[in-house]
C-alpha positions in Angstrom: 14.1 -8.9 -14.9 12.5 -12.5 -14.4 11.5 -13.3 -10.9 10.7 -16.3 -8.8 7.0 -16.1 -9.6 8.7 -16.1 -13.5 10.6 -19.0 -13.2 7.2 -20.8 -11.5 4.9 -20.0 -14.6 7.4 -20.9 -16.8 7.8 -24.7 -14.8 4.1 -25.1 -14.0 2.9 -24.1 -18.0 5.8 -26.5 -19.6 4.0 -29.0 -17.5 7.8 -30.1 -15.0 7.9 -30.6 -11.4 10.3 -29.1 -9.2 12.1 -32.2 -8.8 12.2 -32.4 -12.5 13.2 -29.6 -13.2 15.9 -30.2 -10.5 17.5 -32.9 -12.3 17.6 -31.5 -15.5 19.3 -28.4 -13.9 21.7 -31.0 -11.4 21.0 -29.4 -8.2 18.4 -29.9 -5.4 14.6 -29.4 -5.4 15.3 -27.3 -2.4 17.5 -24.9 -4.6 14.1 -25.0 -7.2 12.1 -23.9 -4.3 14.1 -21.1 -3.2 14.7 -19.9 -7.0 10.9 -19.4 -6.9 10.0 -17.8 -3.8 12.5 -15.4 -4.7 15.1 -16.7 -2.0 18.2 -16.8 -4.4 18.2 -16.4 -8.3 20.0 -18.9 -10.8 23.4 -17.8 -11.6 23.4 -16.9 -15.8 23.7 -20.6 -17.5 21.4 -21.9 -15.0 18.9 -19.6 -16.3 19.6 -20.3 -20.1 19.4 -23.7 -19.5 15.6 -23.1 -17.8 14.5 -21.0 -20.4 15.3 -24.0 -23.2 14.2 -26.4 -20.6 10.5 -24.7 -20.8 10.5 -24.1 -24.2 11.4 -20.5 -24.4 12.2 -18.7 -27.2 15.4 -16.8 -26.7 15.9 -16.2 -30.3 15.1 -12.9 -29.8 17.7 -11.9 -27.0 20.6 -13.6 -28.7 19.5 -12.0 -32.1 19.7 -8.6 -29.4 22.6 -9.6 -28.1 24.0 -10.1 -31.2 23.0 -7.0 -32.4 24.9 -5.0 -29.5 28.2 -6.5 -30.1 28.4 -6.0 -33.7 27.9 -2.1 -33.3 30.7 -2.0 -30.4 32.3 -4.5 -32.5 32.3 -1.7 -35.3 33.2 1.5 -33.3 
């Protein structure tokens, strides 16, 4: 599971504030903050959007994900 600390390595090492990442995400910095010290957690596409935002590669859990549904797809 990806924690606040997480979410803060992920920010810090793509090199985006908390405000920036703020506005990319259109809510408050506030809202950052408490996302990282654990306070509340980003609903799903808040999270998917963070991930692109930094530059992670999520090829590999939609290729997963994928992966799943085509063998309950097929039962």
């Amino acid at each position: 599971m990806i924690n606040g600390d997480d979410l803060k390595a992920m920010r810090t090492q793509a090199g985006i504030t908390q405000a920036q990442m703020a506005s990319k995400l259109g809510c408050d910095r506030k809202t950052i903050i408490n996302y990282e010290l654990g306070v509340g957690e980003p609903k799903m596409g808040q999270l998917f959007k963070w991930l692109v935002i930094c530059r992670v590669d999520i090829k590999p859990l939609t290729s997963q994900i994928t992966k799943i549904r085509e063998k309950i797809d097929s039962e």
